[in-house]
mmCIF file of the N, C-alpha and C atoms, coordinates in Angstrom:
data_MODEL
# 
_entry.id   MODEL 
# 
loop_
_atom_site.group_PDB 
_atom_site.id 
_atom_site.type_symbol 
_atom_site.label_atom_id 
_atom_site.label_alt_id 
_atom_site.label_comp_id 
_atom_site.label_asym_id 
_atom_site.label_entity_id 
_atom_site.label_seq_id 
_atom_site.pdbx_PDB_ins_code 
_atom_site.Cartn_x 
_atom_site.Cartn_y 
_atom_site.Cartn_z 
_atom_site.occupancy 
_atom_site.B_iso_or_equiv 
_atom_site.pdbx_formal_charge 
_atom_site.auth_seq_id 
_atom_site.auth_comp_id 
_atom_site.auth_asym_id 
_atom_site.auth_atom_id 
_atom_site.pdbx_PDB_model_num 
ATOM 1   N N  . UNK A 1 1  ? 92.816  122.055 108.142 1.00 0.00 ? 1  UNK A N  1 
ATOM 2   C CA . UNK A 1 1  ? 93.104  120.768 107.544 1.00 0.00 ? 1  UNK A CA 1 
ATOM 3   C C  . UNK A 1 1  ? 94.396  120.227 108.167 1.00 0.00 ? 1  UNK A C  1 
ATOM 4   N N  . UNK A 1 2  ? 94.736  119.020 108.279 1.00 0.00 ? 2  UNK A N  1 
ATOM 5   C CA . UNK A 1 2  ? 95.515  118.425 108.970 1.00 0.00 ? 2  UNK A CA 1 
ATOM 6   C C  . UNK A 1 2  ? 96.715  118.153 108.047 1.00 0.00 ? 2  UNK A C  1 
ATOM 7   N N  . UNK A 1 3  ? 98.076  118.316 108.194 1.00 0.00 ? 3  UNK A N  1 
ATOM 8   C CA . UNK A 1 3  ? 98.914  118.411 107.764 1.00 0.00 ? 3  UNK A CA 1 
ATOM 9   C C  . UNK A 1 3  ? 98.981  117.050 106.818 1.00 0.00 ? 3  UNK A C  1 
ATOM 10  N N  . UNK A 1 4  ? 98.597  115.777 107.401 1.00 0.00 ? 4  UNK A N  1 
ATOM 11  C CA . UNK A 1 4  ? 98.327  114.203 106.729 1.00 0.00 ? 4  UNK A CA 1 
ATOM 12  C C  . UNK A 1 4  ? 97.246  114.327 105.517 1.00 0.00 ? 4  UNK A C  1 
ATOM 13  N N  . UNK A 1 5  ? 95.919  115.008 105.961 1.00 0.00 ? 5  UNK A N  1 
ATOM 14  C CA . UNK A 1 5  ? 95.025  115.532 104.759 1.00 0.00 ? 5  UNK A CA 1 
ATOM 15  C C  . UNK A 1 5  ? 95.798  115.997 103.949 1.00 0.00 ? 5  UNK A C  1 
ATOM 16  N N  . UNK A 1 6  ? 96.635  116.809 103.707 1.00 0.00 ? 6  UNK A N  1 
ATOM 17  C CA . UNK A 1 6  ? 96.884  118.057 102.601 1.00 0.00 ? 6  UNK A CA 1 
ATOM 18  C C  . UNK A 1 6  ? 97.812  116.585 102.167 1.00 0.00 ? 6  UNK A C  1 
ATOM 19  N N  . UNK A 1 7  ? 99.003  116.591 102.670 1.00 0.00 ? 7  UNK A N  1 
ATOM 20  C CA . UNK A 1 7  ? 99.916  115.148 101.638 1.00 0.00 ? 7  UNK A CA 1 
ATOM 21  C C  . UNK A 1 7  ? 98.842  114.293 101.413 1.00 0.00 ? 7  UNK A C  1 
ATOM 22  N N  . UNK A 1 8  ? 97.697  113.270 101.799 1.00 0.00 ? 8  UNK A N  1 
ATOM 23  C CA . UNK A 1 8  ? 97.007  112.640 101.023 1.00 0.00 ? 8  UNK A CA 1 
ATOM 24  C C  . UNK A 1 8  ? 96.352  113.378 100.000 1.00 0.00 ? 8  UNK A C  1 
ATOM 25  N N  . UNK A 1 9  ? 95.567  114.650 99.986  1.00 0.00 ? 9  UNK A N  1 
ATOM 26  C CA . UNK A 1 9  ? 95.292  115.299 98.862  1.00 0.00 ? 9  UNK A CA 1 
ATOM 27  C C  . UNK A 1 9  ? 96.579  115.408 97.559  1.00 0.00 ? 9  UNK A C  1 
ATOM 28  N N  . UNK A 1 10 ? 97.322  115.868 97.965  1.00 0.00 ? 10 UNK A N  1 
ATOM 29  C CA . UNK A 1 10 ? 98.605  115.754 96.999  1.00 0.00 ? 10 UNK A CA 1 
ATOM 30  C C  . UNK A 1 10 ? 98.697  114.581 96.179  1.00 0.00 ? 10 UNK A C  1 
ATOM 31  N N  . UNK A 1 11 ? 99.104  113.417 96.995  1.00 0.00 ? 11 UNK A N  1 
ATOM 32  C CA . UNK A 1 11 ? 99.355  112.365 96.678  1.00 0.00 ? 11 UNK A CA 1 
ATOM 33  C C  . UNK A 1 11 ? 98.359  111.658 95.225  1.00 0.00 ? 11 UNK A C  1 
ATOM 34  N N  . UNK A 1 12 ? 97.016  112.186 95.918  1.00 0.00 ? 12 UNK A N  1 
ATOM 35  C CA . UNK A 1 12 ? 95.940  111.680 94.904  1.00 0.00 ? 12 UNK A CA 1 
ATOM 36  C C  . UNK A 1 12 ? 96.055  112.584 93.353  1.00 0.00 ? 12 UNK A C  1 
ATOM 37  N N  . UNK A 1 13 ? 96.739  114.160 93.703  1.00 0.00 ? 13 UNK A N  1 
ATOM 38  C CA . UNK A 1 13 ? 96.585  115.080 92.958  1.00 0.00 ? 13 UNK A CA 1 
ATOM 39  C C  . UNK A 1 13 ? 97.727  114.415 91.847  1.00 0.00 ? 13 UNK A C  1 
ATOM 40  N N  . UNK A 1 14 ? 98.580  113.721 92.402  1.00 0.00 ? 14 UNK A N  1 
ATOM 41  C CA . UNK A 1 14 ? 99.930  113.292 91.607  1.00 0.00 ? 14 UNK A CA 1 
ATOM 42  C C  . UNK A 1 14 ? 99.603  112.133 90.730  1.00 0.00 ? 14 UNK A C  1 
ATOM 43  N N  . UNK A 1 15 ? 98.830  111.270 91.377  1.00 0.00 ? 15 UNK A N  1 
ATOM 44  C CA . UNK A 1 15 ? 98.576  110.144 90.363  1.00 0.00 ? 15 UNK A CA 1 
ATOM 45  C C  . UNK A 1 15 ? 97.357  110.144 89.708  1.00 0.00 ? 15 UNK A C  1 
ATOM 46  N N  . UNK A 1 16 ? 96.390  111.073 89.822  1.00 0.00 ? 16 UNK A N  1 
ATOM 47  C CA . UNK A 1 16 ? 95.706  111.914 88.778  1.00 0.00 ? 16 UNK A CA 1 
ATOM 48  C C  . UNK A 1 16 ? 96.430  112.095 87.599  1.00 0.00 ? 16 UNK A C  1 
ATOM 49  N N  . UNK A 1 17 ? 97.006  112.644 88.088  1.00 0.00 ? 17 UNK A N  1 
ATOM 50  C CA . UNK A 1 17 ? 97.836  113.573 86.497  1.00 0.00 ? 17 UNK A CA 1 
ATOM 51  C C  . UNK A 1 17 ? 98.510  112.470 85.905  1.00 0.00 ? 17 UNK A C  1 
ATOM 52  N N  . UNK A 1 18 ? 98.927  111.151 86.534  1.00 0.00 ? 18 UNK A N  1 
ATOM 53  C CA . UNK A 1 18 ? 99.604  109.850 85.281  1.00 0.00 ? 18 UNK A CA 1 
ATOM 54  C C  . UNK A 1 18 ? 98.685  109.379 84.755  1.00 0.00 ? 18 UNK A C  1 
ATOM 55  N N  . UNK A 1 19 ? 97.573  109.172 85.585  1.00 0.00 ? 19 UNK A N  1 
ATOM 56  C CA . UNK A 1 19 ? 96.388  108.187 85.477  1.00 0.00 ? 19 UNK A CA 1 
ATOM 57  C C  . UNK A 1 19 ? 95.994  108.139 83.613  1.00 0.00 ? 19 UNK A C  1 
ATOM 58  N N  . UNK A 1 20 ? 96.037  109.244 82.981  1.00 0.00 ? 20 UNK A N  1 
ATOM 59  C CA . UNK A 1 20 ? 95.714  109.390 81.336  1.00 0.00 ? 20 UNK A CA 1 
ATOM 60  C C  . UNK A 1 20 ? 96.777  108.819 80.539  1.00 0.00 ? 20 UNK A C  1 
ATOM 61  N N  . UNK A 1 21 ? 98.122  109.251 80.814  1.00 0.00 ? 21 UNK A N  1 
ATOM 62  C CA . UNK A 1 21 ? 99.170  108.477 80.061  1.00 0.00 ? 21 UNK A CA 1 
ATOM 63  C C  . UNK A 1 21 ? 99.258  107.299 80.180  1.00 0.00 ? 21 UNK A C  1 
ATOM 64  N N  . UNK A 1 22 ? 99.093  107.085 81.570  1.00 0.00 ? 22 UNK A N  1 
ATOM 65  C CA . UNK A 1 22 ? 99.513  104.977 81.960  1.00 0.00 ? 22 UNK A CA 1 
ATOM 66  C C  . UNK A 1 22 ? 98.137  104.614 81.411  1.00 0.00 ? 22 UNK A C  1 
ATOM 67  N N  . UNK A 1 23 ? 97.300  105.148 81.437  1.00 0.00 ? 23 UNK A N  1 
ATOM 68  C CA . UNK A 1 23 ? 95.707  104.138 80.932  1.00 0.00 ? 23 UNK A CA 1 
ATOM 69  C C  . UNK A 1 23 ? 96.586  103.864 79.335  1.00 0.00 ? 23 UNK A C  1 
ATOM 70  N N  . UNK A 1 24 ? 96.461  105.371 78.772  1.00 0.00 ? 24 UNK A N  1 
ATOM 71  C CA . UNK A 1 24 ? 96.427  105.452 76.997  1.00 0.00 ? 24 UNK A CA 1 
ATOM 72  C C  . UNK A 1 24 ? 97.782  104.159 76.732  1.00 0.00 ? 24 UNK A C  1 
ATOM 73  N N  . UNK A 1 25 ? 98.722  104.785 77.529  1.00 0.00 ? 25 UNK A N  1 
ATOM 74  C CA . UNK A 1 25 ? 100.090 103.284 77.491  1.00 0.00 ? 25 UNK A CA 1 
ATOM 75  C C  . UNK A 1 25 ? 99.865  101.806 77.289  1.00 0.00 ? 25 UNK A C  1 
ATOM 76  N N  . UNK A 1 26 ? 98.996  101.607 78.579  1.00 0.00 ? 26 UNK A N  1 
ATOM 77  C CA . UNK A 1 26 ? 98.744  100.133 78.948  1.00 0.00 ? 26 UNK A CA 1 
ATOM 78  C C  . UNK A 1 26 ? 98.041  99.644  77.666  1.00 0.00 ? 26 UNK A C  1 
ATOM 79  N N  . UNK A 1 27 ? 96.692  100.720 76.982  1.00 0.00 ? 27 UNK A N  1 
ATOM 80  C CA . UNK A 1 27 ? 96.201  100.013 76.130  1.00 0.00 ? 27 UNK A CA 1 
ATOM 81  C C  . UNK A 1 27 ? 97.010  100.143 74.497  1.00 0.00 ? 27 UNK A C  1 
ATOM 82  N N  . UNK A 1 28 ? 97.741  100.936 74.549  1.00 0.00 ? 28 UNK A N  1 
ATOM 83  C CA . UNK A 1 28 ? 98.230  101.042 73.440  1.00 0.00 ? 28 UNK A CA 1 
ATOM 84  C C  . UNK A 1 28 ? 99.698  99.721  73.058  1.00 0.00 ? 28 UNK A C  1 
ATOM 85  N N  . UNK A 1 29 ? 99.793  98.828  74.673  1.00 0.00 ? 29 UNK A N  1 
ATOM 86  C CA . UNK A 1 29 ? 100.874 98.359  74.360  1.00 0.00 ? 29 UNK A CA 1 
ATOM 87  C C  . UNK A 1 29 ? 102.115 99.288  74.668  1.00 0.00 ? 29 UNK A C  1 
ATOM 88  N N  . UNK A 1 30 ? 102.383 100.307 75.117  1.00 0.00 ? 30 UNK A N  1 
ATOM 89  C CA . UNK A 1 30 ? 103.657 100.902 74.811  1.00 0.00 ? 30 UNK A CA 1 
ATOM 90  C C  . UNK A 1 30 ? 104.217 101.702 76.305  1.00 0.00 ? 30 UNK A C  1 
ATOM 91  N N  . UNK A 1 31 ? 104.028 101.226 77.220  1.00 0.00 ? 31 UNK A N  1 
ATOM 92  C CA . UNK A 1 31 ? 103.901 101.242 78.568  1.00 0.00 ? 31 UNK A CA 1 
ATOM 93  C C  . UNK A 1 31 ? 105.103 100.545 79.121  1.00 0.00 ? 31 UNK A C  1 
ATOM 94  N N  . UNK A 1 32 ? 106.328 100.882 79.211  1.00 0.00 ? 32 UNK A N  1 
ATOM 95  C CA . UNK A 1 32 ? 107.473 100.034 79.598  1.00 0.00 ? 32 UNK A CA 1 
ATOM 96  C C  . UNK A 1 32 ? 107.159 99.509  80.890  1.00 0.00 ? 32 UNK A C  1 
ATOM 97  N N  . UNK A 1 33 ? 107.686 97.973  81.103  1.00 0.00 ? 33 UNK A N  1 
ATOM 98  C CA . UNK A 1 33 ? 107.366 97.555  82.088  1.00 0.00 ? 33 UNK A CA 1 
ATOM 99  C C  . UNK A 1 33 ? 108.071 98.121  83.615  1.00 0.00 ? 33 UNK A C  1 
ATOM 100 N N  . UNK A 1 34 ? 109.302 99.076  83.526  1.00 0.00 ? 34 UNK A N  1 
ATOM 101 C CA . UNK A 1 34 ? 109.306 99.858  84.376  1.00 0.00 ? 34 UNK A CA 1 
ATOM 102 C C  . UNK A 1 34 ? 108.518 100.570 84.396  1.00 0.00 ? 34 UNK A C  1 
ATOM 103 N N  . UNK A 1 35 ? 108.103 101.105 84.506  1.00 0.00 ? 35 UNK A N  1 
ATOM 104 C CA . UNK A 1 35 ? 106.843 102.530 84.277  1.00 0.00 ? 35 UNK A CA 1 
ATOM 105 C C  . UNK A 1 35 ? 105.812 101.475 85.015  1.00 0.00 ? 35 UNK A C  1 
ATOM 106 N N  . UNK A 1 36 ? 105.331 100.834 84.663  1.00 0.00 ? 36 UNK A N  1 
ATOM 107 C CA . UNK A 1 36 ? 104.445 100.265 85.178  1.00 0.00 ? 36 UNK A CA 1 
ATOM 108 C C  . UNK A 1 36 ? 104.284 99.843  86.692  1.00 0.00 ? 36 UNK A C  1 
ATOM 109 N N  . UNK A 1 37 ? 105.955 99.159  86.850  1.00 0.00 ? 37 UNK A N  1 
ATOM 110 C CA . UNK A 1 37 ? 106.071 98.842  88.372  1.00 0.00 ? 37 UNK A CA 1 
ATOM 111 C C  . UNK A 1 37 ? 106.140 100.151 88.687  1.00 0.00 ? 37 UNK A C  1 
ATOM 112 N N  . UNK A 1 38 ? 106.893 101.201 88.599  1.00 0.00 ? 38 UNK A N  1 
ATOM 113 C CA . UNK A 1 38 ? 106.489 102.562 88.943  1.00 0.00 ? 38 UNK A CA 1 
ATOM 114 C C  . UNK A 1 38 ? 105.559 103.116 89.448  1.00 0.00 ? 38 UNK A C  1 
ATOM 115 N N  . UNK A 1 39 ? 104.455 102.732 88.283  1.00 0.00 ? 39 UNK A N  1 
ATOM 116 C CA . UNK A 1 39 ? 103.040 103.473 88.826  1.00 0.00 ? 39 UNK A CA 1 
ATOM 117 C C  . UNK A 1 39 ? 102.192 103.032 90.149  1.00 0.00 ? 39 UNK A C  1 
ATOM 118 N N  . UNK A 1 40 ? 102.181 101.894 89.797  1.00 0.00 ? 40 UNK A N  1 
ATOM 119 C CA . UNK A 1 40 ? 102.213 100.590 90.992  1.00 0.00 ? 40 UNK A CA 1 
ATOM 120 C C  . UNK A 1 40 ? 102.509 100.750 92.318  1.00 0.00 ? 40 UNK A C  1 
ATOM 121 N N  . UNK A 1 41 ? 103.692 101.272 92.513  1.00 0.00 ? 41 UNK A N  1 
ATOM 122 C CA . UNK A 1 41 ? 104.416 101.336 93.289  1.00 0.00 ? 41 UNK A CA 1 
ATOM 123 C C  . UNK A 1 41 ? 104.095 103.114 94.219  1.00 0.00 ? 41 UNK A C  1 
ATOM 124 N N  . UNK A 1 42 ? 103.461 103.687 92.667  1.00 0.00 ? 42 UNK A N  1 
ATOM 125 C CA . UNK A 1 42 ? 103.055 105.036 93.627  1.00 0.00 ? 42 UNK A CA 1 
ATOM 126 C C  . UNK A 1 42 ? 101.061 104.942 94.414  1.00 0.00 ? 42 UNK A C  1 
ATOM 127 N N  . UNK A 1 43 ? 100.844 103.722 93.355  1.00 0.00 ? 43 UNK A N  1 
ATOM 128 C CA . UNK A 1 43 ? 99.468  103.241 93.865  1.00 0.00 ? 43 UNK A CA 1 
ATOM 129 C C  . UNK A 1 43 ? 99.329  102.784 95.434  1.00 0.00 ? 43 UNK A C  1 
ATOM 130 N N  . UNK A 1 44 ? 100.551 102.159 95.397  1.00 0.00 ? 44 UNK A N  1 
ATOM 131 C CA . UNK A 1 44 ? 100.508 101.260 96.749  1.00 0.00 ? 44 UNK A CA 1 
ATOM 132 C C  . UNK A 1 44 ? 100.997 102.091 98.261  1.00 0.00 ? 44 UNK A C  1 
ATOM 133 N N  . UNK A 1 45 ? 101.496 102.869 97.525  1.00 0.00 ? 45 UNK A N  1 
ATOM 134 C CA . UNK A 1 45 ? 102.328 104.333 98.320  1.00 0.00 ? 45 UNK A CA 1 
ATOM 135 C C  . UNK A 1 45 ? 100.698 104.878 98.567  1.00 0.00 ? 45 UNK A C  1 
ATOM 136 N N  . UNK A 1 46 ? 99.782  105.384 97.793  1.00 0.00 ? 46 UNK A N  1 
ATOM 137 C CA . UNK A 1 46 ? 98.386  106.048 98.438  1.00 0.00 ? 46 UNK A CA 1 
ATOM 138 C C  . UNK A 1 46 ? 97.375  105.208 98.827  1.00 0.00 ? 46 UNK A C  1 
ATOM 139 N N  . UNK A 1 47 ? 97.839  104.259 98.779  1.00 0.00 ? 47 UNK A N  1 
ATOM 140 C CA . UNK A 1 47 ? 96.609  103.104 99.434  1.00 0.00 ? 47 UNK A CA 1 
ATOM 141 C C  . UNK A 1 47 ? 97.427  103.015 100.675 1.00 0.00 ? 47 UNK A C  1 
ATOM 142 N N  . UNK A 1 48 ? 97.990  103.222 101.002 1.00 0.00 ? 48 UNK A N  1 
ATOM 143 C CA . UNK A 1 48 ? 99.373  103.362 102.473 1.00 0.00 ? 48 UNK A CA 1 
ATOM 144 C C  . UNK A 1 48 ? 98.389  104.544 103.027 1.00 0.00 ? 48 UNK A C  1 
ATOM 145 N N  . UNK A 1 49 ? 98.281  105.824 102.899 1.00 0.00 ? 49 UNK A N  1 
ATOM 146 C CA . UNK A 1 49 ? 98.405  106.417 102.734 1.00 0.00 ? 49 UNK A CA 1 
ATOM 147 C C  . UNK A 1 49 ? 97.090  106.866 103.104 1.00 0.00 ? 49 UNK A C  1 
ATOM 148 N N  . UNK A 1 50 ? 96.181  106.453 102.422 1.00 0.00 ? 50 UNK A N  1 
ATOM 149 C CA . UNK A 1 50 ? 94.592  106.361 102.909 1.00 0.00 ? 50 UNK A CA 1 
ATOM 150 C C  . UNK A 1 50 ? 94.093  105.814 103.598 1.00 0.00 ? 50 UNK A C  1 
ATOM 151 N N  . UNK A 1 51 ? 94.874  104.681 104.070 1.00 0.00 ? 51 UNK A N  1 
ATOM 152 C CA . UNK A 1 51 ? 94.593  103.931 104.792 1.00 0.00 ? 51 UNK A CA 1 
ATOM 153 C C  . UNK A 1 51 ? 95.222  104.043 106.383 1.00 0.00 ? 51 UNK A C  1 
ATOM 154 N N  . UNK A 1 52 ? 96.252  104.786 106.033 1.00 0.00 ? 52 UNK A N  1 
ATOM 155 C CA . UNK A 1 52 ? 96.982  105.721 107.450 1.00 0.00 ? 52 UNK A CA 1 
ATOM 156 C C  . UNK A 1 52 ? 95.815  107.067 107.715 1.00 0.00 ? 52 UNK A C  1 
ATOM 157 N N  . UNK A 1 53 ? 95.684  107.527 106.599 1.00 0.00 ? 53 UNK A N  1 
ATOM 158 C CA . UNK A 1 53 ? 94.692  108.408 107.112 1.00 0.00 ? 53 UNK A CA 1 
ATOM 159 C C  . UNK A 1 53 ? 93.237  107.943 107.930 1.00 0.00 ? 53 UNK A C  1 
ATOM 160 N N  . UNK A 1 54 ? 92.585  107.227 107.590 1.00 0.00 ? 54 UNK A N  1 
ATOM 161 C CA . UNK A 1 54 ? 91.551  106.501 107.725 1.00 0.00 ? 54 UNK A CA 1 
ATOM 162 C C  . UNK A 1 54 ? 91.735  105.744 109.277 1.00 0.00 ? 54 UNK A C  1 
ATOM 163 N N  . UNK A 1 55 ? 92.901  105.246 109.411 1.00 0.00 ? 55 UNK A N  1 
ATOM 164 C CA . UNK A 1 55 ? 93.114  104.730 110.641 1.00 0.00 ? 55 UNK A CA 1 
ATOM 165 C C  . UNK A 1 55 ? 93.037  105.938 111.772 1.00 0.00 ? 55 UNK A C  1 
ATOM 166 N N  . UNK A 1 56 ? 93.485  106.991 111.707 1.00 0.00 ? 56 UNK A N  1 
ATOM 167 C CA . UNK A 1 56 ? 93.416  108.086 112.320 1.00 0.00 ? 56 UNK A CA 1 
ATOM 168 C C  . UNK A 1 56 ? 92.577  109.183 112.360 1.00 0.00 ? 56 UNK A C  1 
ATOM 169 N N  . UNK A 1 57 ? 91.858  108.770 111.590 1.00 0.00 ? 57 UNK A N  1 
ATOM 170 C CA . UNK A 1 57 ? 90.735  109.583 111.864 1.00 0.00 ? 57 UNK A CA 1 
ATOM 171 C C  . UNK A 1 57 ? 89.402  109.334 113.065 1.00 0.00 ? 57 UNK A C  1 
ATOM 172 N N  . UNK A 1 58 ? 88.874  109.710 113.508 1.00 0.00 ? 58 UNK A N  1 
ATOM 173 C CA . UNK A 1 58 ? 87.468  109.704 114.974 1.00 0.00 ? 58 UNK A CA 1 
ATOM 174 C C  . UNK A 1 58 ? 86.824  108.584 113.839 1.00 0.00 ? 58 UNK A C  1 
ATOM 175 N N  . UNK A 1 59 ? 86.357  107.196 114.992 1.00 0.00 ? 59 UNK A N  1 
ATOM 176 C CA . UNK A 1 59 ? 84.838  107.114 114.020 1.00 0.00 ? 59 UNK A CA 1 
ATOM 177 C C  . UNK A 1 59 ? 84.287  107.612 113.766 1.00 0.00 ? 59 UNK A C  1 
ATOM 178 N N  . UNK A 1 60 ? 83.080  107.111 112.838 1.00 0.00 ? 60 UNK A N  1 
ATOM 179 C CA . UNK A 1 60 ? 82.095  107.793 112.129 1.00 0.00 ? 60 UNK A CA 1 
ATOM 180 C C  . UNK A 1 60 ? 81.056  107.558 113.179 1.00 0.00 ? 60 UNK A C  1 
ATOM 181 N N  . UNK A 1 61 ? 79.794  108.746 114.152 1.00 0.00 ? 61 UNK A N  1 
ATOM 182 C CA . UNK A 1 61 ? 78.999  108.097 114.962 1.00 0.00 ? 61 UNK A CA 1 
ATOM 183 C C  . UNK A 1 61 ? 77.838  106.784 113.803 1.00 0.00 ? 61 UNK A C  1 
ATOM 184 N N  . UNK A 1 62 ? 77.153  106.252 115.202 1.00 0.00 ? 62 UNK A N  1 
ATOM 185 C CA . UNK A 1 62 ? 76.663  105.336 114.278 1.00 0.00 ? 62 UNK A CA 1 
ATOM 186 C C  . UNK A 1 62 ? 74.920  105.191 114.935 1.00 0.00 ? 62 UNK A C  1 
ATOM 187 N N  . UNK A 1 63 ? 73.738  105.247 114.001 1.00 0.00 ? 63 UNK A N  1 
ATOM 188 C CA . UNK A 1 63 ? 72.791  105.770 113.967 1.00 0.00 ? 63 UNK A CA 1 
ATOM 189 C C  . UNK A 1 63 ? 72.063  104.322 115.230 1.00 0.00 ? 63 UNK A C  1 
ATOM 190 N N  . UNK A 1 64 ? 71.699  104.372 116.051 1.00 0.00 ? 64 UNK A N  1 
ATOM 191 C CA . UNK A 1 64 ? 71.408  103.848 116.957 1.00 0.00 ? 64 UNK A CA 1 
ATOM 192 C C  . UNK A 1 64 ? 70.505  102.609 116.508 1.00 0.00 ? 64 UNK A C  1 
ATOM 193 N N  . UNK A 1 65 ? 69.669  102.640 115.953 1.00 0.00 ? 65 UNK A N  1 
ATOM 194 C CA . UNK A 1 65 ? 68.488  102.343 115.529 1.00 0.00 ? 65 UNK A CA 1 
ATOM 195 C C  . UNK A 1 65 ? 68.976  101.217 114.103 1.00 0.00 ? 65 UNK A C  1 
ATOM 196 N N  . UNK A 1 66 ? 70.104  101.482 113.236 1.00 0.00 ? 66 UNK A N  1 
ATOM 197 C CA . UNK A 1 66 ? 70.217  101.059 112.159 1.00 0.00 ? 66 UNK A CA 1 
ATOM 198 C C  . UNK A 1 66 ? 72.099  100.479 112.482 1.00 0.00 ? 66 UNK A C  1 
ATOM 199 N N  . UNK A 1 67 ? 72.253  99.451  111.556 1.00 0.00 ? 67 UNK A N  1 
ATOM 200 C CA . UNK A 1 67 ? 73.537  98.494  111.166 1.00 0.00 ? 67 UNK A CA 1 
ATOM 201 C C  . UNK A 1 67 ? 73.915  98.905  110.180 1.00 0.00 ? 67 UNK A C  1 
ATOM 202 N N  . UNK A 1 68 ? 75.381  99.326  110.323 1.00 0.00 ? 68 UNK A N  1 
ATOM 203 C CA . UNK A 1 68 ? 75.862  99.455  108.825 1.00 0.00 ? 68 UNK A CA 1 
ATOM 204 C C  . UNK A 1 68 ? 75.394  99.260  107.641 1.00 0.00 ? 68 UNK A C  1 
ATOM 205 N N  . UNK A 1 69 ? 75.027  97.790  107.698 1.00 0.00 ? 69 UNK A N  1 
ATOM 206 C CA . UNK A 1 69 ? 74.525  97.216  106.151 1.00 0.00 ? 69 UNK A CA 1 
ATOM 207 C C  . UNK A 1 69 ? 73.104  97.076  105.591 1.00 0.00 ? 69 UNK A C  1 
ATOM 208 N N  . UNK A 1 70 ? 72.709  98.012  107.153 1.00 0.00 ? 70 UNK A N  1 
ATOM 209 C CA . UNK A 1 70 ? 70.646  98.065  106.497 1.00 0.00 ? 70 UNK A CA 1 
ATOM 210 C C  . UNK A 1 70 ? 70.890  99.142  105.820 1.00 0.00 ? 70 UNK A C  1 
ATOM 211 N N  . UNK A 1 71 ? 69.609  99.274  104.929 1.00 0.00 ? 71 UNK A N  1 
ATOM 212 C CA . UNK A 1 71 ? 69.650  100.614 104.418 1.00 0.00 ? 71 UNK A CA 1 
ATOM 213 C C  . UNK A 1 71 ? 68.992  101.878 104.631 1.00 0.00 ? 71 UNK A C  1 
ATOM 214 N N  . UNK A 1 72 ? 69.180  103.074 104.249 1.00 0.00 ? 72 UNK A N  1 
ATOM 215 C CA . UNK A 1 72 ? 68.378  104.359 104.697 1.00 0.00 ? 72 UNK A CA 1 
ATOM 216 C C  . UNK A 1 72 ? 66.709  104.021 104.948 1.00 0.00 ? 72 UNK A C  1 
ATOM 217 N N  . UNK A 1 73 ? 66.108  104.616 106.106 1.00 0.00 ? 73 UNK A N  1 
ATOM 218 C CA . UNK A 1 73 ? 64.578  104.528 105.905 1.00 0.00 ? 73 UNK A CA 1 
ATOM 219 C C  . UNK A 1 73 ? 64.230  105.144 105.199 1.00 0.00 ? 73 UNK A C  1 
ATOM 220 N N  . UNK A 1 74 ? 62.976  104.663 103.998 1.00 0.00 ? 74 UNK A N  1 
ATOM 221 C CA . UNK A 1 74 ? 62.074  105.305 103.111 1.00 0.00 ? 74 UNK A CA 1 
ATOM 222 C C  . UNK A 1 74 ? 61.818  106.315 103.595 1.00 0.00 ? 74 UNK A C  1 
ATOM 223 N N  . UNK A 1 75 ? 61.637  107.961 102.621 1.00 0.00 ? 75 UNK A N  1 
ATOM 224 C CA . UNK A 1 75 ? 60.540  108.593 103.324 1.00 0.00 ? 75 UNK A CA 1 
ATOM 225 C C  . UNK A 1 75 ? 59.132  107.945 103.310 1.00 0.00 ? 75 UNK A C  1 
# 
């Protein structure tokens, strides 16, 4: 695994674990609006992040015969 994989795994592993408090917060009203830009702010940090990964990764090959947006042949 690539040293960038394992910190994006992390990263996701970290805002997992808020993801229950900031939901239960937001709806309960009681979610300080720091906290919020906070969370935000670690959202935008793994969308960085996935999207660095993603840039660096090999394309995906692509099936000769078919376009992205057709869909699988029936059996």
């Amino acid at each position: 695994m690539k040293r960038q994989t394992g910190e994006l795994v992390n990263a996701l592993h970290s805002v997992n674990r808020h993801v229950p408090t900031v939901a239960t917060g937001l709806l309960a009203g009681t979610l300080p609006v720091a906290k919020q830009h906070e969370f935000a702010g670690l959202l935008i940090q793994l969308g960085n992040l996935l999207h660095q990964h993603a840039g660096d990764s090999p394309p995906e090959p692509r099936h000769a015969l078919r376009d992205d947006g057709d869909a699988p042949p029936s059996p």
